[in-house]
Each structure stands twice: as structure tokens, then as C-alpha cells.
C-alpha positions, 0 to 999 in steps of 0.5 A: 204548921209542918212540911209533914202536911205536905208530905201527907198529900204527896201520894195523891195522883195528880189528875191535871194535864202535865202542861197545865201544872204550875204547881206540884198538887201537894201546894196547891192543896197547903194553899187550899187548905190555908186559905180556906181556914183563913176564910176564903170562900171562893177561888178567887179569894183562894188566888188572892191569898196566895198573892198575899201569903207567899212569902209564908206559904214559901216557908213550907213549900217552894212555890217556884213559878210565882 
């Protein structure tokens, strides 16, 4: 995988409310797709591997607030 993915979605405008962001959209959007093409099929299996992939997540993107 490459931080160019990342970089893909960077432009996108952000729809959420500033004070509800945790996380830039361009992460949420690399864990999405990671998840979903490890198989998670709902949000909670998305949140859970996060949990469980951080550390490689944070290989491609920062993922400060963890």
C-alpha cells in the first residue's frame, strides 16, 4: 500500500462538524477501505479493526488520537 492512496482522498471536502473530527477524513477513509477488504461488514467490525491494525495502520497515517 502506499501513502499516494492517501494522498488520493485529501481533497475531498470534509462534511463532518469541526468539533466531532477525531481524525482527518483521508484516515478514515484508508481504514474503511482496509477494513472492508479485510472483510468488515458493519461499522463495528470497521472500529474494531482499527483497534486491532493500529499499529500498521500508523505505517501509512499518523492516527494521533488513538
Amino acid at each position: 500500500m502506499s501513502a499516494h492512496l492517501i494522498q488520493h482522498f485529501a481533497p475531498l471536502e470534509d462534511p463532518r462538524i469541526e468539533r466531532n473530527k477525531l481524525y482527518p477524513l483521508p484516515e478514515v477513509i484508508l481504514l474503511v477501505i482496509c477494513a472492508v477488504l479485510g472483510r468488515a461488514d458493519d461499522w463495528q467490525a470497521i472500529e474494531q479493526f482499527g483497534h486491532d491494525k493500529l499499529e500498521w495502520l500508523r505505517k501509512f497515517a499518523p492516527y494521533p488520537s488513538s
